[in-house]
VOGU-3710 file (C-alpha; in Angstrom, 3 decimals, decimal comma):
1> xxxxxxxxxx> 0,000/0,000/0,000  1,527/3,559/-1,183  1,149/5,602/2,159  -0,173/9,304/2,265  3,476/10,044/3,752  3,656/13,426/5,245  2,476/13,825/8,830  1,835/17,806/8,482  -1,100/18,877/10,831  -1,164/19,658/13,967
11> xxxxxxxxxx> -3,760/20,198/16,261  -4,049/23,735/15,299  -4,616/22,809/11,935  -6,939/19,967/12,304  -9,023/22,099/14,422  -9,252/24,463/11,628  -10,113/22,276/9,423  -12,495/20,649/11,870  -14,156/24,521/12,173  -13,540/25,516/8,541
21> xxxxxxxxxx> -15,891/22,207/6,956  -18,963/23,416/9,444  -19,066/26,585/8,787  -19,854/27,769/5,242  -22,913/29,004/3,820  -25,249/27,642/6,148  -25,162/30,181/8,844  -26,019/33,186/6,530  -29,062/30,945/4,565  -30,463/28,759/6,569
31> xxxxxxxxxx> -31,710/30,618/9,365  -34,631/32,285/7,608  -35,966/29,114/6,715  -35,466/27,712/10,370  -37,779/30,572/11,637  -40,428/29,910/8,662  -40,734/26,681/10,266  -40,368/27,850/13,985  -41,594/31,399/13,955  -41,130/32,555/18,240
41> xxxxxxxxxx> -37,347/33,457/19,128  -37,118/30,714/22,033  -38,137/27,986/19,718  -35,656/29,226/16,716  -32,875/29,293/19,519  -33,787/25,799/20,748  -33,319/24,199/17,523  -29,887/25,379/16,870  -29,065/24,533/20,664  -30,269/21,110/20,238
51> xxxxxxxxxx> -28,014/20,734/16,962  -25,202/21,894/18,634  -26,032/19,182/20,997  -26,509/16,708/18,343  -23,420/17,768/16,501  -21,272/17,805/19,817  -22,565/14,093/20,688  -21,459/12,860/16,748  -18,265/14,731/17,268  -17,081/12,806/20,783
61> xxxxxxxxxx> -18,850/9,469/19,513  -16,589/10,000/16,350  -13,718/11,026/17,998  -13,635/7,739/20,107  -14,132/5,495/17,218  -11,428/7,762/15,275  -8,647/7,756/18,392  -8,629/3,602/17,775  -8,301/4,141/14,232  -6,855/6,837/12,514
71> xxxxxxxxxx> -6,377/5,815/9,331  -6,757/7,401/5,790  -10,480/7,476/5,018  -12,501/8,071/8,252  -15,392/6,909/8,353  -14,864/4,461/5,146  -12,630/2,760/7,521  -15,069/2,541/10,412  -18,113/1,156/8,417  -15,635/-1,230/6,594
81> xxxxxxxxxx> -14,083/-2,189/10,168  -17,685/-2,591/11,843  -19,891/-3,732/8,722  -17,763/-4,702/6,124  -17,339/-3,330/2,864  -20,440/-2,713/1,263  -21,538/0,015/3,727  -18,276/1,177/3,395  -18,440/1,495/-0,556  -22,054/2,686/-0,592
91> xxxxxxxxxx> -20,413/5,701/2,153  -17,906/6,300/-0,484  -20,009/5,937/-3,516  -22,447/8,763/-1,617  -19,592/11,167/-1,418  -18,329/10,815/-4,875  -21,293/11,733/-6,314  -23,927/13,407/-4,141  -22,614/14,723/-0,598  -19,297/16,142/-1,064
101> xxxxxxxxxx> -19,401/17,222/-4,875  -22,565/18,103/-4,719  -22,321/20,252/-1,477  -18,735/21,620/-3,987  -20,890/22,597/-6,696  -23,519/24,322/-4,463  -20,937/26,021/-2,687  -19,306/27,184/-5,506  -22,247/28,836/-7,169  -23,095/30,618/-3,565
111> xxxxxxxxxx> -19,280/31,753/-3,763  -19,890/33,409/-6,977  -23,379/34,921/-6,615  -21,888/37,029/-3,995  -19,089/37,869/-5,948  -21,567/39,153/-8,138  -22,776/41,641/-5,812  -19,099/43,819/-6,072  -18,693/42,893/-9,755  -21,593/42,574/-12,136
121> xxxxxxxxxx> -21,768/39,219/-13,468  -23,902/37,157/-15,564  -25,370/33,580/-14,960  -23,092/32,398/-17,838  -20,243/34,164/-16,166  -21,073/33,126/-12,744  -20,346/29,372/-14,069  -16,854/29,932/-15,975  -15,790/31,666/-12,555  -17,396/28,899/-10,046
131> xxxxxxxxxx> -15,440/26,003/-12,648  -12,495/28,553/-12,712  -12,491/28,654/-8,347  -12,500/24,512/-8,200  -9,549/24,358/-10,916  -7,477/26,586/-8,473  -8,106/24,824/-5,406  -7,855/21,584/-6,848  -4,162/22,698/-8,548  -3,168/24,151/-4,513
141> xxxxxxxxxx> -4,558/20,422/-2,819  -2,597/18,636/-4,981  0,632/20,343/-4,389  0,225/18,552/-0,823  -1,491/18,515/1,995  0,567/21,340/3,519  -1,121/23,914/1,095  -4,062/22,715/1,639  -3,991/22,899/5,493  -2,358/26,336/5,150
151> xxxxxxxxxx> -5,600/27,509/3,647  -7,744/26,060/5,734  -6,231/27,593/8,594  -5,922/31,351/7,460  -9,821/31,073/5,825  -10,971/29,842/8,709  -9,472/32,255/11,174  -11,135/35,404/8,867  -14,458/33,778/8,540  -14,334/33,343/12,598
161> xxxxxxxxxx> -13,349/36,661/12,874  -16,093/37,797/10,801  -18,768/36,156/12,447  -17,448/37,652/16,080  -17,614/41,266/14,222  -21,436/40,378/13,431  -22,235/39,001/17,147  -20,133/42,117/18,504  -22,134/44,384/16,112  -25,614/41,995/17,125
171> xxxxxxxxxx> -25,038/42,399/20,570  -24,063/45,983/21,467  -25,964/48,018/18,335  -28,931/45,938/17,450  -32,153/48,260/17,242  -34,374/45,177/18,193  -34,726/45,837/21,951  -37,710/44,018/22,613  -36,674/40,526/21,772  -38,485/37,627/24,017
181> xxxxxxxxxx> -36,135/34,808/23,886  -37,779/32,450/25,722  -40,867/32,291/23,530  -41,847/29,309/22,889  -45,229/29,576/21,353  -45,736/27,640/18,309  -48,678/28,200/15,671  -48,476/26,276/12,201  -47,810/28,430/9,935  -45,867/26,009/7,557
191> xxxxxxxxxx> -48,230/23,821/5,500  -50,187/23,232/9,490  -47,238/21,122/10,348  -47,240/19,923/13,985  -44,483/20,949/16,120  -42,399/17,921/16,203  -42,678/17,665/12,257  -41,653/21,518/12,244  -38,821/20,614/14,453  -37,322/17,616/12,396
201> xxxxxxxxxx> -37,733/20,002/8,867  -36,152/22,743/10,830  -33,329/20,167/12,185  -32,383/19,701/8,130  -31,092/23,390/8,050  -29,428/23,107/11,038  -27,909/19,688/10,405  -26,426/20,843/6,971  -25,348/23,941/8,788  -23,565/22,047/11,455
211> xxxxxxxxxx> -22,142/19,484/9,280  -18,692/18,923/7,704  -16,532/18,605/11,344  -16,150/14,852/10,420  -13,870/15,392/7,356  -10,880/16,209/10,427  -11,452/12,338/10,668  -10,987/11,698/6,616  -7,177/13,222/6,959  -6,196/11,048/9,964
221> xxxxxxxxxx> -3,416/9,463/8,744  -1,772/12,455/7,684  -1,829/13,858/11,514  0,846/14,253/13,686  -0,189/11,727/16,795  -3,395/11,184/14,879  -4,843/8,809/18,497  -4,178/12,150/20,395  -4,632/14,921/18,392  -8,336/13,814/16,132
231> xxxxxxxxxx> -10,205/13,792/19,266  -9,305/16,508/20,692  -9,832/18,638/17,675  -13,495/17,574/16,849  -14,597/18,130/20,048  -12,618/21,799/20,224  -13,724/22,235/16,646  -17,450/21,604/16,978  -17,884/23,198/20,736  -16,456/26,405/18,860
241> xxxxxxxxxx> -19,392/26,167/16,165  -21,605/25,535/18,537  -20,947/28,926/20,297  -20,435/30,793/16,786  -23,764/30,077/15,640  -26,157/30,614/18,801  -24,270/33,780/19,070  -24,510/35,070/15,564  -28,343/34,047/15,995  -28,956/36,006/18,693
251> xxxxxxxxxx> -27,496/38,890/16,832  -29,159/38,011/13,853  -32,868/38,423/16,420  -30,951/41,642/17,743  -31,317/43,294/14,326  -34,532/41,795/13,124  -37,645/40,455/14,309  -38,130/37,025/13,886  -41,025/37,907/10,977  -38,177/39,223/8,872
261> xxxxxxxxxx> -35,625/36,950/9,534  -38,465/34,602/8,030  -38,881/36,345/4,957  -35,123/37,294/4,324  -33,281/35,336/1,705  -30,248/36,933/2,792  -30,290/37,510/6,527  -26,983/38,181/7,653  -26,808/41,061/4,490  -30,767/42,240/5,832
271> xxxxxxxxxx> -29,439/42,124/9,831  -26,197/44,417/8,949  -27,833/46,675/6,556  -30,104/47,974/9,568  -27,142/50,075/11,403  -24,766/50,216/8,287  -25,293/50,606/4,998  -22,205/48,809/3,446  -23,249/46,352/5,534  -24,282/44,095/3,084
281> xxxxxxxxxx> -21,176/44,384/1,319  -19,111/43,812/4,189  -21,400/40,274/4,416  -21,229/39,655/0,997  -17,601/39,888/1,312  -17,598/37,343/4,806  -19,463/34,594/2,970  -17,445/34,873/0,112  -14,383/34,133/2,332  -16,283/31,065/4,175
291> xxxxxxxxxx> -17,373/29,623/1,155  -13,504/29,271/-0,187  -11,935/28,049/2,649  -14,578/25,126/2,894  -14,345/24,552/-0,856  -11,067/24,277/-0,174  -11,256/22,186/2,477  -13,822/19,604/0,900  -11,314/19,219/-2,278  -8,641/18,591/0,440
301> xxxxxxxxxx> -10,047/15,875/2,727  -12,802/13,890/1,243  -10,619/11,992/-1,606  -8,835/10,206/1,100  -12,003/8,575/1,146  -11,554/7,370/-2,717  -8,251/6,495/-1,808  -8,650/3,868/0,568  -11,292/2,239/-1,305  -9,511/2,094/-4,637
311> xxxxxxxxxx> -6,474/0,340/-2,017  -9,343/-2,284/-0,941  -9,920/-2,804/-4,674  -13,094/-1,328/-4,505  -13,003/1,726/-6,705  -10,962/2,944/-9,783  -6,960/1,799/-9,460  -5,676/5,325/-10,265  -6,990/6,689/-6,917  -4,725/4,610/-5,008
321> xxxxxxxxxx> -2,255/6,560/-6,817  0,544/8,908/-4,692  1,768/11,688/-6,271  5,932/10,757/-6,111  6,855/14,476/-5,130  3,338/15,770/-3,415  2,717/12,509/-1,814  -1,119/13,502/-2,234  -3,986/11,385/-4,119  -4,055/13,185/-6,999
331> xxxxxxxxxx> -6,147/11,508/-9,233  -8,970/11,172/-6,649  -8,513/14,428/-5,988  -8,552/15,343/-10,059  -11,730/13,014/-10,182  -13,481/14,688/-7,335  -12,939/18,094/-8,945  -13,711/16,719/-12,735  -17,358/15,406/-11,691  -18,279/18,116/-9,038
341> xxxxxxxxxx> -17,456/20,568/-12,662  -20,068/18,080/-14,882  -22,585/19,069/-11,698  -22,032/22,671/-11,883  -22,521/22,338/-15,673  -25,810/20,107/-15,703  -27,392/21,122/-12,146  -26,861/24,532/-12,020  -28,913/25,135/-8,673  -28,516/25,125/-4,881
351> xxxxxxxxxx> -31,872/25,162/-3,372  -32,713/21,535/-4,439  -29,620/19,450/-3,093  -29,632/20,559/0,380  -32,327/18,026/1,567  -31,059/15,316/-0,906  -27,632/15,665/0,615  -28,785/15,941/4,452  -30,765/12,696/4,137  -27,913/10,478/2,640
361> xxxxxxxxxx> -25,679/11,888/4,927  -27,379/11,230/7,778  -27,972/7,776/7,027  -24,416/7,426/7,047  -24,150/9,699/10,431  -26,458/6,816/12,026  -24,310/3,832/11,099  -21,285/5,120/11,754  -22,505/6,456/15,457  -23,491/2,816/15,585
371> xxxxxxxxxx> -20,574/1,286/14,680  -19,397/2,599/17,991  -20,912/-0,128/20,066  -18,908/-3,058/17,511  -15,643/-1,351/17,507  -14,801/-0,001/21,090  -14,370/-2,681/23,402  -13,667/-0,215/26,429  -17,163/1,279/26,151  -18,445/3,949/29,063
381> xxxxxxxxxx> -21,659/4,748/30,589  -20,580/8,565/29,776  -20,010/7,320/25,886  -22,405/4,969/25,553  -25,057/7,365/26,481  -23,731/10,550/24,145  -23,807/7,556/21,279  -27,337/6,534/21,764  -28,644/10,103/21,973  -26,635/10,803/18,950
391> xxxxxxxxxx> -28,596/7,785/16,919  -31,693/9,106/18,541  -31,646/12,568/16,923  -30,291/11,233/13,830  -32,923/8,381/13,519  -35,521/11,343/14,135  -33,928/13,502/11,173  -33,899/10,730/8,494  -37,613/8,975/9,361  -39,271/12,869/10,069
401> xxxxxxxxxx> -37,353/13,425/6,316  -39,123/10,200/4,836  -42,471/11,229/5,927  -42,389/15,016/4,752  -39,997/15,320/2,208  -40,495/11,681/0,381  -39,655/12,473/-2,996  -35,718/13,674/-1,862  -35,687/10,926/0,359  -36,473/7,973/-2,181
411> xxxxxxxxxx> -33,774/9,599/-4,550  -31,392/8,961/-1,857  -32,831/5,398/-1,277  -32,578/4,700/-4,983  -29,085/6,150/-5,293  -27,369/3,882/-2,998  -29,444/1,306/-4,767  -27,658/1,893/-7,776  -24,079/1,839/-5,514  -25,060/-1,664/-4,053
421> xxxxxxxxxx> -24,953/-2,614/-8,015  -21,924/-1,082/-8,754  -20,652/-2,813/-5,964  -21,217/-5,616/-6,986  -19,655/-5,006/-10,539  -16,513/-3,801/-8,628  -16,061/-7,188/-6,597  -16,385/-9,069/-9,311  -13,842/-7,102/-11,122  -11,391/-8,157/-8,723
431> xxxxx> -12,131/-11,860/-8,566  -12,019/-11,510/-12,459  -7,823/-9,884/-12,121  -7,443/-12,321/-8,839  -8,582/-15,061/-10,937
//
């Protein structure tokens, strides 16, 4: 086996990247719809406390599964250690072609519709520079991890010290003096949903908002005392979130009243623009940065994933391929960039993949929580517990999805369909060469 072979992050590093894959675009879009579906301030607050909960549970469950193996490929190699391969493919499969390049091509068309708002561009336009954006990051990953993790870091850092500008901003200027945060009220307002459903479809939003921390685990091997070091990041990583987005919410209800953050389709732009008028340019210009550095980051970490499956013989030969100066997988990497472009070209949307993505993704959030209770054999009470209310929340999120959003979640049901065939075409591949 050809070995990723430099050991270049740190703690520092991994915790960036840790930060860097959570928060992207979510934060400045999703919280509009979140109060569409829970319109009273104590309710829209709950929800993002409960997925910081959720997320922090995933993150230590993870973490403990990831100290006893940090290997190349994350949660590839947990399913395949705990399940076997086929989960493990149909995990890879699923970010191939739906959750990580399609979560690249959505971010790269948000990336470029702000751009538009400092120079004028058209939709046309907007695509050649969005194709241009994953070219250049793609070129900087493969020139080794070190570039890659470089990036991360300094993109992250701005984009965290943005969002403490908005929450200092939120907390000390906001005109909206009369906020009841502990309302709790709930009237269905959304298509007379009952609370709970609200809850679940509001728990999407903040689910794709809050995910991405597990991608610290896809660059394990590549970590200097990996056992150590991947722990302690995702939990620093995600408890840092955690904070950053309840506090940039409460500024958010500091500028606005929850009826506006409902009808905004740009809230963080709408919340600024109520003290300072380049305020939305000054947003424009935040998201822009947080969109990069996790494009960036999502080129960097997820075809580790490819990598270790094409070593199991379980995916395309070239992506067990080492660069011999970079020591990166470029052709996975390549790959990974080639298809998320033919996405861009074909899809050309982001509202429709974010519930598509969520669901398979959370499927895969659920089986790797449970893989917990195969793989460590020195389980906790403390652990145990954090694991089981982790499958709880993400059972609730993927059976609330089937029920109210059917049509996204049988595409994802039929797409790993399909991967359990190609599978199977794969495995008998290799008994063909073994043979």
């Amino acid at each position: 086996m050809e070995e990723l072979n430099k050991k270049e992050i740190g703690l520092y590093g991994l915790t960036m990247i840790a930060i860097g894959s959570s928060i992207g675009s979510g934060i400045f879009r999703t919280p509009s719809e979140i109060a569409g579906y829970l319109p009273a301030e104590g309710l829209m607050l709950m929800v993002w406390a409960l997925g910081g909960i959720i997320a922090l549970c995933g993150a230590l469950t993870f973490a403990k599964i990831s100290g006893q193996f940090p290997q190349v490929g994350g949660f590839y190699v947990f399913l395949k250690e705990a399940y076997g391969k086929l989960p493990a493919f149909l995990f890879g499969w699923s970010m191939l072609l739906v959750i990580n390049t399609g979560s690249l091509a959505a971010l790269s068309l948000v990336f470029t519709s702000y751009l538009s708002s400092f120079i004028p561009l058209s939709d046309n336009a907007q695509l050649i520079i969005a194709v241009l954006t994953i070219v250049v990051l793609t070129v900087m990953n493969v020139f080794g991890v070190k570039f890659g993790n470089l990036f991360a870091s300094i993109f992250t850092s701005a984009k965290l010290l943005g969002i403490l500008f908005v929450v200092f901003l939120g907390l000390f200027f906001g005109t909206n003096q009369h906020v009841s945060y502990l309302n709790t009220s709930y009237a269905p307002v959304a298509n007379n949903l009952s609370l709970i459903s609200a809850f679940g479809l509001a728990l999407i939003g903040v689910t794709f908002s809050f995910g991405g921390y597990q991608h610290a685990t896809f660059v394990a091997a590549e970590v200097k005392n990996a056992a150590k070091i991947v722990p302690k990041a995702l939990v620093i990583g995600i408890l840092i979130v955690c904070l950053a987005y309840l506090t940039i919410n409460v500024a958010y209800l500091r500028f606005l009243p929850i009826e506006q953050i409902a009808a905004s389709k740009s809230v963080a732009s709408d919340a600024i623009n109520t003290i300072w008028g380049l305020g939305g340019k000054f947003v424009s210009f935040l998201i822009i940065v947080s969109v990069v550095g996790t494009i960036g980051i999502y080129i960097l970490t997820a075809p580790r994933i490819y990598f270790a499956m094409a070593d199991d013989k379980l995916f395309f030969k070239k992506f067990a391929e080492i660069h011999t100066k970079y020591g990166t997988p470029v052709w996975a990497i390549v790959f990974q960039s080639a298809w998320t472009i033919v996405l861009l070209i074909f899809w050309k949307t982001f509202s429709n993949l974010i519930t598509f993505v969520v669901f398979v993704d959370e499927i895969f959030f659920f089986l790797t929580a449970l893989s917990f209770f195969f793989l460590i054999k020195s389980q906790n009470v403390l652990g145990s517990f954090l694991a089981l209310v982790f499958l709880a929340m993400t059972g609730f999120i993927i059976f609330n999805t089937l029920y109210e959003k059917p049509m996204e979640a049988i595409a994802g049901l039929i797409f790993l369909a399909l991967g359990c065939i190609f599978f199977l075409i794969f495995r008998k591949t290799q008994t063909d060469l073994a043979a």
